[in-house]
C-alpha positions as CSV (number, residue, x, y, z in Angstrom):
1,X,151.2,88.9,136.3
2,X,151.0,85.3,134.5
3,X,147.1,85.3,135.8
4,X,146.1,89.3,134.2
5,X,147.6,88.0,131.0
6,X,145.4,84.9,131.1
7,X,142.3,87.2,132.2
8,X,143.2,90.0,130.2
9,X,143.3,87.9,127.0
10,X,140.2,85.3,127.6
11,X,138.2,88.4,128.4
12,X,139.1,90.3,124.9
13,X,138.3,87.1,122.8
14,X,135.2,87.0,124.7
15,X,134.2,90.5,123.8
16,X,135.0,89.6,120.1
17,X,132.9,86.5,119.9
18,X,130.4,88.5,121.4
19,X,130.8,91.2,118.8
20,X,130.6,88.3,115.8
21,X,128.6,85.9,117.2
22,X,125.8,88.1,118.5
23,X,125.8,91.8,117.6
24,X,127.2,91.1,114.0
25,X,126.3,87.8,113.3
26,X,124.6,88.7,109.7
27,X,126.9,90.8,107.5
28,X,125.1,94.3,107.5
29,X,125.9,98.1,106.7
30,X,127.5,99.8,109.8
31,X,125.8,103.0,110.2
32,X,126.9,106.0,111.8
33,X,124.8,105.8,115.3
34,X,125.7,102.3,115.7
35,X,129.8,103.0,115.0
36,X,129.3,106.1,117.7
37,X,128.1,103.7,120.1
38,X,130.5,100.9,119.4
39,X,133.4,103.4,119.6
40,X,132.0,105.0,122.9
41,X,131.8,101.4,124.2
42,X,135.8,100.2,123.5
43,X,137.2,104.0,124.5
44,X,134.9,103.7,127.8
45,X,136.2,99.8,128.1
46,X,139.9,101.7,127.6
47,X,139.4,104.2,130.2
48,X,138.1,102.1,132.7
49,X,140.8,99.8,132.5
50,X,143.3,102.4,132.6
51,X,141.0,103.0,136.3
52,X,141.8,99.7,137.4
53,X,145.6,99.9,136.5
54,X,145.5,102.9,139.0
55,X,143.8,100.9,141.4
56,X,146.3,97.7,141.3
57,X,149.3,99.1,139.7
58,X,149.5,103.1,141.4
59,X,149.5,106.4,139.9
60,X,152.6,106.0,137.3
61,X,151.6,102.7,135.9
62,X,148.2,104.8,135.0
63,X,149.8,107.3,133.1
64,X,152.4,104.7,131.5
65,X,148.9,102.9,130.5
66,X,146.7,106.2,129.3
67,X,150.5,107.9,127.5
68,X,150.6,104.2,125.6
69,X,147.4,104.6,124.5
70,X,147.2,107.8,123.3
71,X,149.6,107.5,121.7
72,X,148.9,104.3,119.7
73,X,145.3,105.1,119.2
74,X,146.7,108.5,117.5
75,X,149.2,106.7,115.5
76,X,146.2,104.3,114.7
77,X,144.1,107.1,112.9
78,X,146.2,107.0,110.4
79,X,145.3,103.3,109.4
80,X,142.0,104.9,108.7
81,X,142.8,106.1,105.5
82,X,144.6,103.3,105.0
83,X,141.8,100.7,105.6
84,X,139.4,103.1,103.4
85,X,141.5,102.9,100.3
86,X,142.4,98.8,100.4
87,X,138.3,98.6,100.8
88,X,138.6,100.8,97.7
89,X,140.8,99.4,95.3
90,X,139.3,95.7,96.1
91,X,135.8,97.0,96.0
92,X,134.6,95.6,99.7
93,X,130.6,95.6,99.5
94,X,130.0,97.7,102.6
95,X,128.0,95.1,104.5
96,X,131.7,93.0,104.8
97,X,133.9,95.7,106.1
98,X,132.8,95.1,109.3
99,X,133.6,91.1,108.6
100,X,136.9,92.3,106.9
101,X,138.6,94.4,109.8
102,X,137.3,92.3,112.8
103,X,139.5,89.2,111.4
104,X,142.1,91.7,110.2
105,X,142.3,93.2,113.5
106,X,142.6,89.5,115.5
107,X,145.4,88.6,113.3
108,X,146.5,92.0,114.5
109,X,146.8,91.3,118.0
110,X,148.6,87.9,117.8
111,X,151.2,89.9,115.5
112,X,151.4,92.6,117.9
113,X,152.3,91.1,120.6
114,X,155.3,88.9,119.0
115,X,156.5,92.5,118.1
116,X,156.3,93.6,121.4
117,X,157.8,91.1,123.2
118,X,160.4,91.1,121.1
119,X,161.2,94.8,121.0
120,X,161.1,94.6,124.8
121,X,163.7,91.6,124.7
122,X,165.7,93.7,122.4
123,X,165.6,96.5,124.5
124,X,166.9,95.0,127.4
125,X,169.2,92.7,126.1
126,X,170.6,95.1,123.9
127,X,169.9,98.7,125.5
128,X,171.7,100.8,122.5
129,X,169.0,100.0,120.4
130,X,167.1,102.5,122.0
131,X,169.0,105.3,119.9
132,X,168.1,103.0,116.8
133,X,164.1,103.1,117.7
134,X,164.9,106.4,118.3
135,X,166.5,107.8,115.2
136,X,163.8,105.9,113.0
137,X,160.7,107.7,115.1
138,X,162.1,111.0,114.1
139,X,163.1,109.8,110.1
140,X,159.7,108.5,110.3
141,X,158.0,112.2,111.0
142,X,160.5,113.7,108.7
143,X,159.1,111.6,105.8
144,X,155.5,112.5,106.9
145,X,155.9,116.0,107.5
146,X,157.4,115.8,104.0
147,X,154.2,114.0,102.7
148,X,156.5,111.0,101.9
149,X,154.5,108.6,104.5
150,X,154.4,105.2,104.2
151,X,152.8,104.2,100.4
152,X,150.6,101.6,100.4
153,X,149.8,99.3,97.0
154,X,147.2,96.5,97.6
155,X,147.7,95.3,94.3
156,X,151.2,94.4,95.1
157,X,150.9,93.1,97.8
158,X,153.6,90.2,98.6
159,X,150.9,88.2,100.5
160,X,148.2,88.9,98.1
161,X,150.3,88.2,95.2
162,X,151.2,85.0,96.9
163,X,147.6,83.9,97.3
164,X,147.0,84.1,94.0
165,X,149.9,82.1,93.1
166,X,149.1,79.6,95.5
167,X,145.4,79.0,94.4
168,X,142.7,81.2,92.4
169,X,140.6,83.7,93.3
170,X,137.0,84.0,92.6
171,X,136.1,87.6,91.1
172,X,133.2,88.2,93.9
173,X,132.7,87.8,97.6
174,X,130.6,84.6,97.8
175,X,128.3,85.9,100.7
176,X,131.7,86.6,103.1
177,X,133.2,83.4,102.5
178,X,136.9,82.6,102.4
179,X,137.1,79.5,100.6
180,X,134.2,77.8,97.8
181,X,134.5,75.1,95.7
182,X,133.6,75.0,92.2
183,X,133.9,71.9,90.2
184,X,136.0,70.7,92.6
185,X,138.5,72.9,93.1
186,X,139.2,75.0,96.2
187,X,139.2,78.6,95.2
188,X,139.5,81.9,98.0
189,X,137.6,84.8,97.6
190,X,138.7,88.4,97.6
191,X,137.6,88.8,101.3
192,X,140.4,87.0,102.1
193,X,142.8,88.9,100.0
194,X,141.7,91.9,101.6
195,X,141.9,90.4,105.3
196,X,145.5,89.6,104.3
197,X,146.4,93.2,103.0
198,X,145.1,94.8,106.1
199,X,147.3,92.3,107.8
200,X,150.3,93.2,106.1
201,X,149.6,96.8,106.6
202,X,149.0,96.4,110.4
203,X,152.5,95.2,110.6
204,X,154.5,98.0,108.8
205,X,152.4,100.3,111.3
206,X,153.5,98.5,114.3
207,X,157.1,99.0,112.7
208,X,156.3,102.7,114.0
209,X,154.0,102.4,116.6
210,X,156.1,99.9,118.8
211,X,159.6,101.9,119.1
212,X,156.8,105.1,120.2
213,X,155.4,103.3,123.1
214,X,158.5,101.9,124.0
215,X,160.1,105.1,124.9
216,X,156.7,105.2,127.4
217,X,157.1,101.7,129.3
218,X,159.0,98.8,129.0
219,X,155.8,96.7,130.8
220,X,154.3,94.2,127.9
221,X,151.4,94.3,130.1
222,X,151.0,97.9,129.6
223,X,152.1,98.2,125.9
224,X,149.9,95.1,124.7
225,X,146.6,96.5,126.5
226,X,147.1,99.9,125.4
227,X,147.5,98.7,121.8
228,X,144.8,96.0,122.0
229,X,142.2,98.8,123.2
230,X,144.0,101.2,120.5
231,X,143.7,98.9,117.7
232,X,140.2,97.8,118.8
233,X,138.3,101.2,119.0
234,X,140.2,101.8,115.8
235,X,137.6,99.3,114.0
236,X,134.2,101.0,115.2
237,X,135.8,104.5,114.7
238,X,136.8,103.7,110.9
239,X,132.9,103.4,110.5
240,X,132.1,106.3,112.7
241,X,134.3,108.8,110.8
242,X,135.3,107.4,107.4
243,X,133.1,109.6,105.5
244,X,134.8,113.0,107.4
245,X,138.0,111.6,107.8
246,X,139.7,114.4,105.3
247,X,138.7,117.1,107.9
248,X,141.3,116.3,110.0
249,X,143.9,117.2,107.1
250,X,145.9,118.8,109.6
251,X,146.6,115.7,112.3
252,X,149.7,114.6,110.4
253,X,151.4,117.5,112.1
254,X,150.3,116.1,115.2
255,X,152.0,112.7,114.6
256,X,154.6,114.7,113.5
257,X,155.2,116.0,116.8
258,X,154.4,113.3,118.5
259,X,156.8,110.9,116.6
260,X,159.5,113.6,116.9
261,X,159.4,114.1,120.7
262,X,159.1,110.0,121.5
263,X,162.0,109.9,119.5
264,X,164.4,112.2,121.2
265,X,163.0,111.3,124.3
266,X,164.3,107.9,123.6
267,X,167.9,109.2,122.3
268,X,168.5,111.2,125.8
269,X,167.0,108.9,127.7
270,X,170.3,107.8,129.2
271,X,170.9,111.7,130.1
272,X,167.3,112.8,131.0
273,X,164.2,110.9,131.8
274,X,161.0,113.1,131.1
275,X,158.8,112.5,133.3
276,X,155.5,110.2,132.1
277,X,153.0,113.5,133.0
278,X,155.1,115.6,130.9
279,X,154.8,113.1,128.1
280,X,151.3,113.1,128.3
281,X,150.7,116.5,128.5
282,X,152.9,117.1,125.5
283,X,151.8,114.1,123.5
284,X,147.7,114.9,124.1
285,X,148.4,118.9,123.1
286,X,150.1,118.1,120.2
287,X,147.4,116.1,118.7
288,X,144.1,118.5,120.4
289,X,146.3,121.4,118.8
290,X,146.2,119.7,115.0
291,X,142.8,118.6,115.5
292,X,141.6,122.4,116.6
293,X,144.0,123.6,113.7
294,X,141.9,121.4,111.5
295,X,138.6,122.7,112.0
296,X,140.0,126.4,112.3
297,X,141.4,126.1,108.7
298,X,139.5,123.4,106.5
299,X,140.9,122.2,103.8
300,X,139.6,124.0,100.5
301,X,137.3,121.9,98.3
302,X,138.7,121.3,95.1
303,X,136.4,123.1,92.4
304,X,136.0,120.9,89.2
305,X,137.7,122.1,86.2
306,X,135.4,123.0,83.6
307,X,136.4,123.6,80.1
308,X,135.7,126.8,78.2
C-alpha cells in the first residue's frame, strides 16, 4: 500500500507541474472551451482510476472509491461560489485565477490529508465519535437548508489579517508575484492574500466534507484519492461554469440530503450497515434530482427597481 501512496502522490505533482510549467506557464484568461476540456480531462483521470481500483482492489472498494467521490466533488461545488466571491472582494485580474486556485488547491491537498488521517485515527481509536461526525453532518444541512451555511468574510480573515500585520501589502498584483521589494523592504502582494483565504476556506469545508466520506470508507487510500480528484476537477470546473453557477439554485437541497443521510448513516451504523450501492444510488439521485429541479424551475431574474 506504502508503494500506491508513493505512486499515487509523485504521479499528481507530476500532472500539476505539467499543468504550471507547460499548459499554464504564462498567466492567461481561462476560457470556457479550454475549462470544458480541462474538466473532462481530471473527471476522465477520476473515472479511470476508480477502473483500476476495481481491477486491484474488487467490486466494493470501487464503489467505496466512486460513493467518496461523488460525494466530495458535490460537496465541492459549493466552494465555487465561494472561490467566485474571494476573487471578488480582492479584485483577482482574471488572468491569475488560474495562478491563485492551483497553489490554493496544493496547499489543499497537504491539509487534507492531515485531516484525514487524523479523522481515521480518531475513528478507530475512539469509535463513539462516529455519532459526533454524525450529529454535525445533519446540523450542518439543517443550517443550509435554513440558508444559514457557512459565511465567509475575506476581509477578516485571521490569516489575512495576520499577513498584514506581519509585513505590508502592495495595493496591486505585481505580474503574479508573491513577494517584491521596494526600497528595500520585502512587501507581499495580494495574490498571496488571496491564496491564503482560499486556504483557510478549504479547511472549514473539509470540516464537513471529511466526517461525509468517512461514513463511506475508513481506507485513507480511498478517501485521499477521491478528494484529491474532487478537489482537482473542482479548479477547471470553477472556470467552466462560474458564469452559470446561479442556475443550479436548487443543488443546496441536494447537499441537504446528501449531508442528512451520511449523517444518520453514521449514527446507526452500529445497528445497520447500508450497503455502499445503496449509498450511491441515494447519494447520486439526490443531487441529479436538485440539478433536474434546477433547470425545471429557474430562478426568477430580479427586475431592477425603477422609480416613478
Amino acid at each position: 500500500m506504502t508503494l500506491w501512496w508513493i505512486l499515487f502522490t509523485l504521479f499528481i505533482l507530476a500532472m500539476l507541474a505539467l499543468d504550471l510549467g507547460v499548459f499554464n506557464r504564462k498567466a492567461h484568461v481561462i476560457g470556457f472551451k479550454e475549462a470544458l476540456l480541462w474538466t473532462s480531462f481530471w473527471v476522465s483521470l477520476a473515472l479511470l482510476f476508480g477502473v483500476g481500483v476495481y481491477y486491484f482492489y474488487g467490486h466494493h472498494k470501487a464503489l467505496e472509491y466512486f460513493t467518496g467521490y461523488i460525494i466530495e466533488y458535490s460537496l465541492s461545488v459549493d466552494n465555487l461560489f465561494v472561490f467566485l466571491l474571494i476573487f471578488q472582494y480582492f479584485r483577482v485580474p482574471h488572468k491569475l485565477e488560474h495562478k491563485a486556485l492551483f497553489w490554493g488547491i496544493l496547499l489543499a491537498l497537504i491539509t487534507r490529508a492531515v485531516f484525514i488521517l487524523a479523522g481515521v485515527v480518531l475513528i478507530n481509536k475512539f469509535h463513539w465519535i462516529i455519532y459526533i461526525f454524525g450529529a454535525f453532518l445533519i446540523y450542518t444541512a439543517a443550517r443550509i437548508a435554513l440558508g444559514k451555511g457557512r459565511e465567509i468574510h475575506p476581509g477578516k480573515n485571521i490569516l489575512v489579517r495576520l499577513l498584514r500585520k506581519i509585513m505590508p501589502v502592495t495595493r496591486n498584483y505585481q505580474e503574479g508575484h508573491f513577494f517584491v521589494i521596494k526600497r528595500g523592504v520585502r512587501f507581499a502582494t495580494p495574490l498571496l492574500a488571496v491564496i491564503l483565504a482560499l486556504e483557510t476556506t478549504d479547511i472549514i469545508f473539509a470540516v464537513d466534507s471529511i466526517p461525509a466520506i468517512l461514513a463511506i470508507t475508513k481506507d485513507p487510500f480511498i478517501i485521499y484519492t477521491s478528494n484529491v480528484f474532487a478537489i482537482l476537477g473542482l479548479r477547471s470546473l470553477f472556470f467552466a461554469i462560474s458564469g452559470i453557477m446561479r442556475i443550479f439554485h436548487h443543488l443546496q437541497y441536494g447537499l441537504v440530503a446528501v449531508l442528512s443521510f451520511v449523517g444518520i448513516k453514521m449514527l446507526i451504523s452500529d445497528f445497520y450497515k447500508i450497503p455502499i450501492n445503496i449509498s450511491l444510488a441515494v447519494i447520486a439521485s439526490a443531487l441529479a434530482l436538485s440539478i433536474v429541479a434546477s433547470l425545471i424551475w429557474p430562478k426568477p431574474i430580479e427586475q431592477p427597481v425603477t422609480k416613478e
